[in-house]
N, CA, C and O of each residue as an XYZ file, in Angstrom:
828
protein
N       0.850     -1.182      0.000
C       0.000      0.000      0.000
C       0.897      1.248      0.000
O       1.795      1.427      0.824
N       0.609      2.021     -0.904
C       1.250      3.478     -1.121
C       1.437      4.220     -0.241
O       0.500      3.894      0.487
N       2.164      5.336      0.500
C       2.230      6.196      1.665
C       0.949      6.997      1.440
O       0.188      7.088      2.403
N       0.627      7.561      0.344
C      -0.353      8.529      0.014
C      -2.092      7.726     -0.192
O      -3.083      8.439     -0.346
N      -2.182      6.196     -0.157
C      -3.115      5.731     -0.019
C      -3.054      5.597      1.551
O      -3.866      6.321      2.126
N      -2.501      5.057      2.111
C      -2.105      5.339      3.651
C      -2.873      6.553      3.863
O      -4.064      6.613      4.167
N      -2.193      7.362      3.700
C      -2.595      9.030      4.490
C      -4.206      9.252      4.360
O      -5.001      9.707      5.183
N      -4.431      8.709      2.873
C      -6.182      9.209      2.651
C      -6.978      8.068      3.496
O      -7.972      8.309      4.181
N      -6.492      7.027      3.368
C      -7.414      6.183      4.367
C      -7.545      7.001      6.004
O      -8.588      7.463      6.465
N      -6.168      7.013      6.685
C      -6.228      7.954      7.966
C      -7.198      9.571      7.975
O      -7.904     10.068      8.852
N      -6.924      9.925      6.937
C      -7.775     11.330      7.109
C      -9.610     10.783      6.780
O     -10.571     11.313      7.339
N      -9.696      9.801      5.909
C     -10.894      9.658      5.670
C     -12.155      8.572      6.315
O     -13.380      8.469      6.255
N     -11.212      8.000      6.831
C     -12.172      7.095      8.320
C     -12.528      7.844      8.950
O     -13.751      7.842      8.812
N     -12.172      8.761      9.811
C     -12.750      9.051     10.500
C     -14.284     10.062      9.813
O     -15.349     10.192     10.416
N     -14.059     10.453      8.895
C     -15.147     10.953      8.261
C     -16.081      9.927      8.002
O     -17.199     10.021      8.509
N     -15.857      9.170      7.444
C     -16.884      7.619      7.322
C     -17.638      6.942      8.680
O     -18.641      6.234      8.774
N     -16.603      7.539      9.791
C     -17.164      6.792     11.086
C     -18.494      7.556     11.119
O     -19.597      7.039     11.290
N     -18.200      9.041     10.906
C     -19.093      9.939     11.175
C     -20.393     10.169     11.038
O     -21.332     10.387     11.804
N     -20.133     10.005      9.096
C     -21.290      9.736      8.410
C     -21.855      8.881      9.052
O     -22.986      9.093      9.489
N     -21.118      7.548      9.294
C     -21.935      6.255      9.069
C     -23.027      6.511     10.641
O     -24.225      6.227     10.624
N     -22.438      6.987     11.681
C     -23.298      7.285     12.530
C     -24.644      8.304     12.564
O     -25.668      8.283     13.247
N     -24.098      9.316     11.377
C     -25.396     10.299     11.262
C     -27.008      9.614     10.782
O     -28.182      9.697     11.141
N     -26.143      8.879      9.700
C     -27.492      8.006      8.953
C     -28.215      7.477      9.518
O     -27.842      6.845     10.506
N     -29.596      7.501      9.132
C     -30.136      7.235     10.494
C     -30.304      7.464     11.765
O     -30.529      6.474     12.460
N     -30.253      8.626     12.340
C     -30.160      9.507     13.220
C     -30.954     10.220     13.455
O     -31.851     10.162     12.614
N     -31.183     11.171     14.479
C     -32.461     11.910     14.693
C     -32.419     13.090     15.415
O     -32.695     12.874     16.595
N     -32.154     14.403     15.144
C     -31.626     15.792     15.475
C     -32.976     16.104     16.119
O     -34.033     16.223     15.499
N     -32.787     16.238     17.634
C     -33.670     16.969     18.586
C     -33.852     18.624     18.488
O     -32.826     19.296     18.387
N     -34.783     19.096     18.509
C     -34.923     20.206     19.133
C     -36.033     20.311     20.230
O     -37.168     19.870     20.046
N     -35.666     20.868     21.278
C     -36.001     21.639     22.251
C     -36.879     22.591     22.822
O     -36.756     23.452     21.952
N     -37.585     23.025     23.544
C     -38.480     24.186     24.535
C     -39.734     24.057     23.084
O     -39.933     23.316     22.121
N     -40.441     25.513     23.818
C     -41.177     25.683     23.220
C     -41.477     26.954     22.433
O     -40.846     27.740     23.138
N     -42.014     27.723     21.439
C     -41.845     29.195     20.986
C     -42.448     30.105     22.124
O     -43.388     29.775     22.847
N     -41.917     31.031     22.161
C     -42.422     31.958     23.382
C     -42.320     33.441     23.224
O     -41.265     33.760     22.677
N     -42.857     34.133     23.441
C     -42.952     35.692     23.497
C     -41.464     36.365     24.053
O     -41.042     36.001     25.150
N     -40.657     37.416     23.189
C     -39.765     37.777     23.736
C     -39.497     38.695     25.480
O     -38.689     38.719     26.409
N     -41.036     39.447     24.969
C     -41.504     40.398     26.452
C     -41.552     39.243     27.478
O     -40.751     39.437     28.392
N     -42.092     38.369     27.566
C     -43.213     36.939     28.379
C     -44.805     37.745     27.701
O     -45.122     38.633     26.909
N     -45.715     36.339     28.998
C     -46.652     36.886     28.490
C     -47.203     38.407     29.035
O     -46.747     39.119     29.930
N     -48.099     38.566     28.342
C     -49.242     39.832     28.653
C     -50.418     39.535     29.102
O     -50.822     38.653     28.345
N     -51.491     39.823     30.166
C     -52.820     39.900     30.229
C     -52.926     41.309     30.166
O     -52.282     42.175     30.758
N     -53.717     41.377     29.463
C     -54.654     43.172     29.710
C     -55.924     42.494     30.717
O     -56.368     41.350     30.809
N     -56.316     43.988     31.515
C     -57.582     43.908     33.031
C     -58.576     44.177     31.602
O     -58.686     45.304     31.118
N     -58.988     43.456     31.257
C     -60.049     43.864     30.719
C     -61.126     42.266     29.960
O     -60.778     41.153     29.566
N     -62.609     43.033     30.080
C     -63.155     41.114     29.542
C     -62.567     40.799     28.593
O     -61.989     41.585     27.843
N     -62.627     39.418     28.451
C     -61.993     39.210     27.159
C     -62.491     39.016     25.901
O     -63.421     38.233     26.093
N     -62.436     39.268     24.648
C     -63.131     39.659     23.488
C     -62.628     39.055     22.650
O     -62.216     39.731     21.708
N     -62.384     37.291     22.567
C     -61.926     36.504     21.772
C     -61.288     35.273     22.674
O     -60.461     35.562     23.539
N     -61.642     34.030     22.483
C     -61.275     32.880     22.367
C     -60.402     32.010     22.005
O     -60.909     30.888     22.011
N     -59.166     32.008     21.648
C     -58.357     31.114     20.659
C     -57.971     29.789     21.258
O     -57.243     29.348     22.148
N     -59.185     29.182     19.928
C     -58.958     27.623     20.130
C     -57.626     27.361     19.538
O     -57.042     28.014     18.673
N     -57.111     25.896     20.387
C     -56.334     25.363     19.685
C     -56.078     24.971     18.015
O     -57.095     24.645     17.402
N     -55.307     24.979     17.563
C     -55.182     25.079     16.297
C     -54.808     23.920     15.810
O     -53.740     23.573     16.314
N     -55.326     22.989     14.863
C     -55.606     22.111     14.146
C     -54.240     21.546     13.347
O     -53.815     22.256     12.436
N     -53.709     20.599     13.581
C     -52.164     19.972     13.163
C     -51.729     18.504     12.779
O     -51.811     17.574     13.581
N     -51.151     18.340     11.191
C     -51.700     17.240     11.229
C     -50.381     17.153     10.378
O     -50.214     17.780      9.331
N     -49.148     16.009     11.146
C     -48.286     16.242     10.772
C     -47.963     14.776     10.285
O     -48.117     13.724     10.905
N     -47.394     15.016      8.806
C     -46.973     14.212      7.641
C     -46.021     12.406      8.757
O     -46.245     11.219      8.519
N     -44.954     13.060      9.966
C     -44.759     12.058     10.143
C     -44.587     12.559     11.734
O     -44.197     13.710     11.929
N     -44.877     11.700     12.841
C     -45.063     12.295     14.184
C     -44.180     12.520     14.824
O     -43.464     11.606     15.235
N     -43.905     14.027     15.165
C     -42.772     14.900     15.592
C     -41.830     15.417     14.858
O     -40.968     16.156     15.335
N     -41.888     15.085     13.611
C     -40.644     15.070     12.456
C     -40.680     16.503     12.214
O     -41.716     16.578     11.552
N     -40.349     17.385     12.286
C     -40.679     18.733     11.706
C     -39.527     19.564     10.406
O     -39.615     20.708      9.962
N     -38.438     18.412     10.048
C     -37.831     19.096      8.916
C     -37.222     17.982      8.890
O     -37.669     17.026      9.524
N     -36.006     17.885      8.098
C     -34.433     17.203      7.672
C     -33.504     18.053      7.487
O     -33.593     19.189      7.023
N     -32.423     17.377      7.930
C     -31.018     18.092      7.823
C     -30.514     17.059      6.480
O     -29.923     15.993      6.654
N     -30.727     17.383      5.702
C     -30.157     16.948      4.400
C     -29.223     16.045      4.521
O     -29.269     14.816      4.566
N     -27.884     17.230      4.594
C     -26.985     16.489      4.159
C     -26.399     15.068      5.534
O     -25.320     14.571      5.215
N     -26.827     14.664      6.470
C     -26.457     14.371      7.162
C     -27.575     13.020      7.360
O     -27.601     12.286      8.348
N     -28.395     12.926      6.253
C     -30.196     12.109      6.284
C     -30.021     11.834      7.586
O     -29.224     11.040      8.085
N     -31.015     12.714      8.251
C     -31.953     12.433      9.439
C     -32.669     13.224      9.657
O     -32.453     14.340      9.183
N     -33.696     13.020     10.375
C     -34.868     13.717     10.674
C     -35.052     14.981     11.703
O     -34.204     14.889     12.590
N     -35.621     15.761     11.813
C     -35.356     17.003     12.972
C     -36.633     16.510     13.030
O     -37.495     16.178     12.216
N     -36.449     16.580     14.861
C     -37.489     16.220     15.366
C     -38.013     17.188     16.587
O     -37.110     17.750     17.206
N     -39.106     17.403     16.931
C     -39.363     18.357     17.682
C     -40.631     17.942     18.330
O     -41.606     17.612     17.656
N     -40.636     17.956     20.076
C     -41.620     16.789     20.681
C     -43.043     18.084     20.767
O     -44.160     17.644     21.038
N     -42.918     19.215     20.586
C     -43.990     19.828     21.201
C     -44.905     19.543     19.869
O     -44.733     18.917     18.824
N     -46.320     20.584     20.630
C     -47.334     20.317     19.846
C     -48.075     21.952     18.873
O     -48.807     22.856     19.277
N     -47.340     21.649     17.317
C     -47.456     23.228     17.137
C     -48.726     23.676     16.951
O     -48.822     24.852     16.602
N     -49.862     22.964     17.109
C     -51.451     23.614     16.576
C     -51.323     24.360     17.959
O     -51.240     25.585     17.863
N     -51.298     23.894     19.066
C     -51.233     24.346     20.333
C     -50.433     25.342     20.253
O     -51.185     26.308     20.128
N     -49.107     25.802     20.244
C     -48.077     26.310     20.142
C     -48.487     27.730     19.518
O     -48.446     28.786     20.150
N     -48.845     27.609     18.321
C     -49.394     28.358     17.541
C     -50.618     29.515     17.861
O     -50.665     30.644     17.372
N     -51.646     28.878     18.877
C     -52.739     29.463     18.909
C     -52.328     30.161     19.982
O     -52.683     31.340     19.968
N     -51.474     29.690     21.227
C     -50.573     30.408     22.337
C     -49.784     31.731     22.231
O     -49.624     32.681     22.997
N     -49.273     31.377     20.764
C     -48.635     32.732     20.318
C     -49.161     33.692     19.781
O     -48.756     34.849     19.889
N     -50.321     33.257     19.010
C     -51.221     34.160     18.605
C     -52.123     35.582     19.683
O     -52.445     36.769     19.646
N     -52.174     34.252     20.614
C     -53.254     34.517     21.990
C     -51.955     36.032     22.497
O     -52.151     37.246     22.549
N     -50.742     35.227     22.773
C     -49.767     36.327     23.611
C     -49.636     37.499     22.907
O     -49.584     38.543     23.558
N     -49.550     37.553     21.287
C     -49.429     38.511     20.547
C     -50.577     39.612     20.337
O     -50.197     40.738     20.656
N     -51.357     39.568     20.063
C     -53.113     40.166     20.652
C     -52.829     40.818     22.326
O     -52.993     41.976     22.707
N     -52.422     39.787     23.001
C     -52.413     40.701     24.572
C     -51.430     41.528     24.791
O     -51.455     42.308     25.743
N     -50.173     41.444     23.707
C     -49.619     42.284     23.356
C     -50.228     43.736     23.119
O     -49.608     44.716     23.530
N     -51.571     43.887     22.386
C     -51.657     44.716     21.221
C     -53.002     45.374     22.830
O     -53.653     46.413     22.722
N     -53.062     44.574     23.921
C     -54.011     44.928     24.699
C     -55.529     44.409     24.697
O     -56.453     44.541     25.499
N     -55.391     43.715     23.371
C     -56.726     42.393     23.368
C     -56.458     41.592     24.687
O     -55.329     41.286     25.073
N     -57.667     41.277     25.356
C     -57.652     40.008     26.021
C     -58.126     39.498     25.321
O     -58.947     39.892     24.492
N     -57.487     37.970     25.598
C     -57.740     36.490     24.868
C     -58.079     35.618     26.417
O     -57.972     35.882     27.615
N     -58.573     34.372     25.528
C     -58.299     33.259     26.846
C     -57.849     32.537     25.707
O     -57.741     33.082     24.608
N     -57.496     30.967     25.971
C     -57.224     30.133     25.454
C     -57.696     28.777     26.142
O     -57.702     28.350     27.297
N     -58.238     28.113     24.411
C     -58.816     26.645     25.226
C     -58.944     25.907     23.978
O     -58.842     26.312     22.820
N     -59.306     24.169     24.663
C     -59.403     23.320     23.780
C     -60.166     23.658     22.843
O     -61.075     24.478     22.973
N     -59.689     22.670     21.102
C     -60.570     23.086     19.951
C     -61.695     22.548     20.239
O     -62.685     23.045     19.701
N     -61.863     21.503     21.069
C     -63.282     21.253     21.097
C     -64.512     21.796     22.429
O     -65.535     21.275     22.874
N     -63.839     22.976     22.704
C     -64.087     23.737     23.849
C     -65.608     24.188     23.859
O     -65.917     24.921     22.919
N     -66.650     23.859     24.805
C     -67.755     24.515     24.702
C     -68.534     25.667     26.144
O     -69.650     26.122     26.392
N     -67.342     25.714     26.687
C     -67.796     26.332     28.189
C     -67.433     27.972     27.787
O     -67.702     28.861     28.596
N     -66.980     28.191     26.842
C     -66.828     30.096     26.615
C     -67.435     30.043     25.663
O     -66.894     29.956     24.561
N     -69.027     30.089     25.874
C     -69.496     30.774     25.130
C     -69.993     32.301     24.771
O     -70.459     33.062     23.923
N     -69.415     32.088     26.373
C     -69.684     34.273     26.467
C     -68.978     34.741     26.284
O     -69.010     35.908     26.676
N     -67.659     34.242     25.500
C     -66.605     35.051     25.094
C     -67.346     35.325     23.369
O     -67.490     34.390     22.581
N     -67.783     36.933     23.009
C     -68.131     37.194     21.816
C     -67.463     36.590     20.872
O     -68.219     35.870     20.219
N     -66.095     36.555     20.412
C     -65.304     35.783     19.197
C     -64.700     34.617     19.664
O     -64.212     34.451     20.782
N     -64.775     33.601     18.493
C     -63.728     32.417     18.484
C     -62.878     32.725     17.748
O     -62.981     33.825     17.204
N     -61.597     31.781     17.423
C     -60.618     32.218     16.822
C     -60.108     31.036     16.670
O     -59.307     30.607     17.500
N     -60.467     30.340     15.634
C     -59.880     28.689     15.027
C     -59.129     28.660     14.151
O     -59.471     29.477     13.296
N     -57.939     27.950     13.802
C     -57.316     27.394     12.930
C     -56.683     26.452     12.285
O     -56.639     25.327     12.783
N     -56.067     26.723     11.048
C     -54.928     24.978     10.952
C     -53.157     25.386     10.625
O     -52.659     26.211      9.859
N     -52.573     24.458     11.526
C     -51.287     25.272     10.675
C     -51.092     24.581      9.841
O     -51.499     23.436     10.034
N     -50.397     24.856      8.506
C     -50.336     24.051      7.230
C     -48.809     23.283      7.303
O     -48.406     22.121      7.261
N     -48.228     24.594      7.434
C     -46.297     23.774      7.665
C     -46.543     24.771      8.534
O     -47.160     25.835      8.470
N     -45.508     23.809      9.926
C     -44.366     24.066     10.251
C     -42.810     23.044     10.251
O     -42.667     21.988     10.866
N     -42.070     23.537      9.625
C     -41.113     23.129      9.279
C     -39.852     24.029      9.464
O     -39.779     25.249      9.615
N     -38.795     22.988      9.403
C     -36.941     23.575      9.225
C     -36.843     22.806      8.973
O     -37.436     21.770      9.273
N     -35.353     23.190      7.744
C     -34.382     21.903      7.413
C     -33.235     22.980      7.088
O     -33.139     24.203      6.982
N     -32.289     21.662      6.976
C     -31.110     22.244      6.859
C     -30.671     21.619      5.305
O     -31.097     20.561      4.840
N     -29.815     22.451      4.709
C     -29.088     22.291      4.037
C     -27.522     22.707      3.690
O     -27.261     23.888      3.919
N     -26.630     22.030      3.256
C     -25.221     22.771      3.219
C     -25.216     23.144      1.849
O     -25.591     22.508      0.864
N     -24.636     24.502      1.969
C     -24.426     25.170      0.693
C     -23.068     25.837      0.685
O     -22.774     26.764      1.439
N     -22.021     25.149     -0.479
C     -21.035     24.917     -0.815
C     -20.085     24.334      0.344
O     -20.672     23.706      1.226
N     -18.620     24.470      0.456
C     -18.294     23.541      1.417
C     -17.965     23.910      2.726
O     -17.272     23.196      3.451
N     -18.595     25.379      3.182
C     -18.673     25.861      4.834
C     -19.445     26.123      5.140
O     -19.453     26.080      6.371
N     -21.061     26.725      4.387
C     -21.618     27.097      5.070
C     -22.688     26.123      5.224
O     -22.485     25.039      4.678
N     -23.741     26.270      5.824
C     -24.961     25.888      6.331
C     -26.001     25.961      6.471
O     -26.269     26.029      7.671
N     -27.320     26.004      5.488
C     -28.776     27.235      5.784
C     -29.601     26.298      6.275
O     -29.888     25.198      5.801
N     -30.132     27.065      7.733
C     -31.286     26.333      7.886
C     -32.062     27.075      7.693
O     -31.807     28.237      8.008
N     -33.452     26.739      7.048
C     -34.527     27.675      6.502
C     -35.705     27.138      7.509
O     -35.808     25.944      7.789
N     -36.418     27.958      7.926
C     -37.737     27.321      8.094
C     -39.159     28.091      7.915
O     -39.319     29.274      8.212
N     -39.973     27.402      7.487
C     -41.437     27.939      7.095
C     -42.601     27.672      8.568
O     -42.539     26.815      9.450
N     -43.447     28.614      8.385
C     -44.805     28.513      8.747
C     -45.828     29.149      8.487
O     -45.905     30.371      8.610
N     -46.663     28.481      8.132
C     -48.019     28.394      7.614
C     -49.123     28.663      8.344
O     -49.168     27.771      9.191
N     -50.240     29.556      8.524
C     -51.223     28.976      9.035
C     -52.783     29.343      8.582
O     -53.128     30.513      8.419
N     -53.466     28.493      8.442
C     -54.736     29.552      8.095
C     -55.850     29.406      8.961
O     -56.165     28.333      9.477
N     -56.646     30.844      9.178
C     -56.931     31.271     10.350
C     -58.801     31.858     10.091
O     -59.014     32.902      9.474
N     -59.676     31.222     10.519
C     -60.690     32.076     10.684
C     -61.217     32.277     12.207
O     -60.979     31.591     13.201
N     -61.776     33.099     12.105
C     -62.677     34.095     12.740
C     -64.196     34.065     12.819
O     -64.835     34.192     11.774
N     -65.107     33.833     14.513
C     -66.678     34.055     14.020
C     -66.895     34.565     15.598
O     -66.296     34.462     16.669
N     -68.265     35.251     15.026
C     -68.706     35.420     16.058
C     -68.756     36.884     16.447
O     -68.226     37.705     15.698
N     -69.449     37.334     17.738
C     -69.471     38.760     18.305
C     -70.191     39.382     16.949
O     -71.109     38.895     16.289
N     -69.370     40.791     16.727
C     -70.434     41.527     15.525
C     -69.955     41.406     14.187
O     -70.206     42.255     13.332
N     -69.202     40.276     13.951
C     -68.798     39.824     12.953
C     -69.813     39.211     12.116
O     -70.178     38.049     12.295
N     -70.445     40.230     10.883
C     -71.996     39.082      9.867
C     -71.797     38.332      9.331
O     -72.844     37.821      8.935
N     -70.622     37.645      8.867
C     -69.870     36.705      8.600
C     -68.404     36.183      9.089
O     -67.670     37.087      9.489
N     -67.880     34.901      9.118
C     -66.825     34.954      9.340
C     -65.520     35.122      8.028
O     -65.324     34.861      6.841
N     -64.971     35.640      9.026
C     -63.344     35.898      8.566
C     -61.981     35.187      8.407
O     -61.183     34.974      9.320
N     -61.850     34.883      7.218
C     -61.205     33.916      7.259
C     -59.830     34.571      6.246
O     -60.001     35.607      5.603
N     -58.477     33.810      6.217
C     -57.339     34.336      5.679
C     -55.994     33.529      6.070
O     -56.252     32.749      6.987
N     -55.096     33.487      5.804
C     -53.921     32.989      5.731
C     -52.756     33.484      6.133
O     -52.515     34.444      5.400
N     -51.777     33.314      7.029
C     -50.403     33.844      7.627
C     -49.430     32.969      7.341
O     -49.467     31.751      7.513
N     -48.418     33.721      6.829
C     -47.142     33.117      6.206
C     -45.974     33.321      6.477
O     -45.702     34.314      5.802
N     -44.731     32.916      7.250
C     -43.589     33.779      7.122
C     -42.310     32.145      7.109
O     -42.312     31.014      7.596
N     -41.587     32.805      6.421
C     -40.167     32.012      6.113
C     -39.097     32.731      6.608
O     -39.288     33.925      6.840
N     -37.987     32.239      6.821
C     -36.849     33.072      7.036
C     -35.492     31.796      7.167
O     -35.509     30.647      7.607
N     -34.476     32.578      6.609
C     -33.052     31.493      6.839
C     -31.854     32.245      7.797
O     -31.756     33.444      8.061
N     -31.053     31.211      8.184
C     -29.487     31.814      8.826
C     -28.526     30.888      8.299
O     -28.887     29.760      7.961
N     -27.623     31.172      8.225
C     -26.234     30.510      7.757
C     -25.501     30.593      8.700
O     -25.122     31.604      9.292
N     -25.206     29.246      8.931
C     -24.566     28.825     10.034
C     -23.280     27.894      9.414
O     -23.114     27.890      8.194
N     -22.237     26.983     10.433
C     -20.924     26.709      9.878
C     -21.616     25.055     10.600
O     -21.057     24.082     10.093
N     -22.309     24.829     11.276
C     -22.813     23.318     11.410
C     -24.270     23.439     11.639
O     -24.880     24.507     11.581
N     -24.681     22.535     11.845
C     -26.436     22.070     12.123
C     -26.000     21.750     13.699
O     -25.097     21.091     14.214
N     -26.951     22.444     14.131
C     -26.832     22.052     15.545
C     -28.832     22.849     15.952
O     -29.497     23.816     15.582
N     -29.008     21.589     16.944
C     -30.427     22.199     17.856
C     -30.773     23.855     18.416
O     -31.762     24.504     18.753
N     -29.782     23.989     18.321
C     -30.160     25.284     19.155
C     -30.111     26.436     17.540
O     -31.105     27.154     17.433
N     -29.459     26.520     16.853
C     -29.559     27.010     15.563
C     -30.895     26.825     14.474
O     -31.424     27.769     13.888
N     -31.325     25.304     14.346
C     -32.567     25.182     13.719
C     -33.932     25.574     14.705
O     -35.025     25.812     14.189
N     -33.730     25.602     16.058
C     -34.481     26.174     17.482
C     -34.775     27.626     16.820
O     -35.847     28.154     16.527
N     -33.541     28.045     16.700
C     -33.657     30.012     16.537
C     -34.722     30.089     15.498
O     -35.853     30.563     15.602
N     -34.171     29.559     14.530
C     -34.542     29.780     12.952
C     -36.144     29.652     12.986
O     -36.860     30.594     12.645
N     -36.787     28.097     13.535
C     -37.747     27.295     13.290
C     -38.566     28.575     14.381
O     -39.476     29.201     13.837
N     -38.244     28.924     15.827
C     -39.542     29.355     16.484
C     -39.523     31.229     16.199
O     -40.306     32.000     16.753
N     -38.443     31.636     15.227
C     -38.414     32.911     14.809
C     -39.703     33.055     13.683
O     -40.453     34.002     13.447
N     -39.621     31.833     13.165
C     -40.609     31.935     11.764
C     -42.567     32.050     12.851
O     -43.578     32.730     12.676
N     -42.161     30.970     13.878
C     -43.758     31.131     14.309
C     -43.996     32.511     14.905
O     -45.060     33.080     14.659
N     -43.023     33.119     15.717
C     -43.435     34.719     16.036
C     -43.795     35.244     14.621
O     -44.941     35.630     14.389
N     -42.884     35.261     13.731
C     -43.664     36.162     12.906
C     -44.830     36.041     12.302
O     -45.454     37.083     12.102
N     -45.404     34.778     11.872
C     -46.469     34.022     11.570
C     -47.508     34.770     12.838
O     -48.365     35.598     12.529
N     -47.335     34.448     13.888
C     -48.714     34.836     14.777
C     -48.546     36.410     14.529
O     -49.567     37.088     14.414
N     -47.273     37.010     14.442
C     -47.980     38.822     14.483
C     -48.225     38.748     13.233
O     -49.175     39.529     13.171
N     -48.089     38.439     12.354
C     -48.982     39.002     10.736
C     -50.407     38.081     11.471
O     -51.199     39.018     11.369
N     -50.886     37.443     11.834
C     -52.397     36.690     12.507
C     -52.821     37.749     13.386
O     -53.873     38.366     13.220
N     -52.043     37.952     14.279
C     -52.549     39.269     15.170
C     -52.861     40.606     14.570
O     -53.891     41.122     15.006
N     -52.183     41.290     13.648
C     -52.155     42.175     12.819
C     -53.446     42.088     11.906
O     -54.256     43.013     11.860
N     -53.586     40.902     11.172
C     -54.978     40.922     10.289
C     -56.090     41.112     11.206
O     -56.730     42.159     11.106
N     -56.457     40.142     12.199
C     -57.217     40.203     12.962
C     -57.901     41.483     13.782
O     -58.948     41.603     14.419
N     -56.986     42.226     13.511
C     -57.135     43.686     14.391
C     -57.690     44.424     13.110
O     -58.868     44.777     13.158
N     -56.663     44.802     11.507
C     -57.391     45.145     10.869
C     -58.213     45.078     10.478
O     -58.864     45.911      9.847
N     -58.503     43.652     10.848
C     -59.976     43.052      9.934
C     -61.162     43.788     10.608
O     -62.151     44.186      9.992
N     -60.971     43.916     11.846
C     -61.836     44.643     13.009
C     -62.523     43.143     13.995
O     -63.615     43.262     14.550
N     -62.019     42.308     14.056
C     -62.557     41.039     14.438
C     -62.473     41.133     16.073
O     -63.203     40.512     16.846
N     -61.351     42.109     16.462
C     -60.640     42.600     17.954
C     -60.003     44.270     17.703
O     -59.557     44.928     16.763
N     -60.207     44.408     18.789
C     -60.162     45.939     18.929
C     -59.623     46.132     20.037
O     -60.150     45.717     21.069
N     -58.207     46.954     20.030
C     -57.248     47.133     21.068
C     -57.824     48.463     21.921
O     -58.900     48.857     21.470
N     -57.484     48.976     22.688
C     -57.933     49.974     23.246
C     -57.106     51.271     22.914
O     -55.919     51.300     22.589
N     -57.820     52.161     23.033
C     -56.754     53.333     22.485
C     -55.345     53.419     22.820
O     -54.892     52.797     23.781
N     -54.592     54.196     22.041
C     -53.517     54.467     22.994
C     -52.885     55.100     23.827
O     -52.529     56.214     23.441
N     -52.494     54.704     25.229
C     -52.187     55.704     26.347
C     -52.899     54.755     27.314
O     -52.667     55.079     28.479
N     -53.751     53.607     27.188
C     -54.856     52.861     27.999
C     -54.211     51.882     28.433
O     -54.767     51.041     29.140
């Protein structure tokens, strides 16, 4: 055996060990999405409902792939839930009170509006692009109606936001950033329609 077949075997096992362990593998992520402030209650009744939100995921817990490395990103929480939480915090943000409860909830009915939905994706994955860097991208989806109170019909519409970072490896806490950055923005464009739509009504400002 050659010195220079020598050398590439030594530099390249250990890369093979590597791979061979990724395959088949299963990249955790962690916590749950959360409000940067925490939460908000406003003193005031509350003027909307948000049921849990409706989630129906392709394979259970799987929420992206890291490509180059085939395995699955997996993520144990539950985003219909997740989703309608952030929505709820983002509104009490804006000085809406919300409550929050099961989708199949029938004890608030004296709360004037419901506020149901489905999320369509949520997802991250990673991919490597060229030979340092790293994008993890992730999407979320959700579509969202509205009934009830002085609403003569309901309101219904769609929230969308994507976003990427480039990173130098795949690691949990990186597809974490990426993946629960996309659901904040997703619930404030939901919070935002909802207010324009006139479905909730914040209180002036200075209140």
């Amino acid at each position: 055996m050659s010195h220079s077949v020598r050398r590439f075997l030594v530099l390249a096992c250990p890369l093979f060990v590597l791979a061979a362990c990724a395959v088949g593998s299963r990249l955790y992520i962690s916590g749950v999405p959360s409000r940067p402030g925490g939460p908000q209650r406003p003193a005031a009744a509350p003027q909307a409902v948000v049921l849990d939100f409706a989630y129906v995921p392709v394979e259970p817990d799987v929420v992206g792939r890291d490509y180059d490395n085939v395995r699955p990103i997996v993520w144990k929480g539950e985003p219909g839930k997740a989703m309608a939480d952030l929505v709820a915090s983002v509104l009490a943000e804006s000085g809406v009170a919300t409550v929050r409860a099961a989708a199949d909830s029938s004890s608030l009915d004296s709360v004037p509006v419901r506020i149901s939905g489905n999320v369509r994706r949520f997802e991250v994955n990673a991919r490597r692009r060229g030979s340092v860097k790293v994008v993890n991208e992730a999407a979320v989806s959700l579509s969202v109606t509205a009934a009830g109170g002085s609403l003569p019909t309901p309101v219904s519409f769609a929230s969308t936001s994507s976003n990427s970072v480039e990173d130098v490896f795949v690691t949990p806490d990186g597809l974490r950033q990426v993946l629960f950055s996309s659901a904040n923005a997703a619930a404030e464009e939901t919070a935002r329609r909802l207010i324009e739509a006139g479905v909730v009504v914040p209180p002036p400002s200075g209140k």
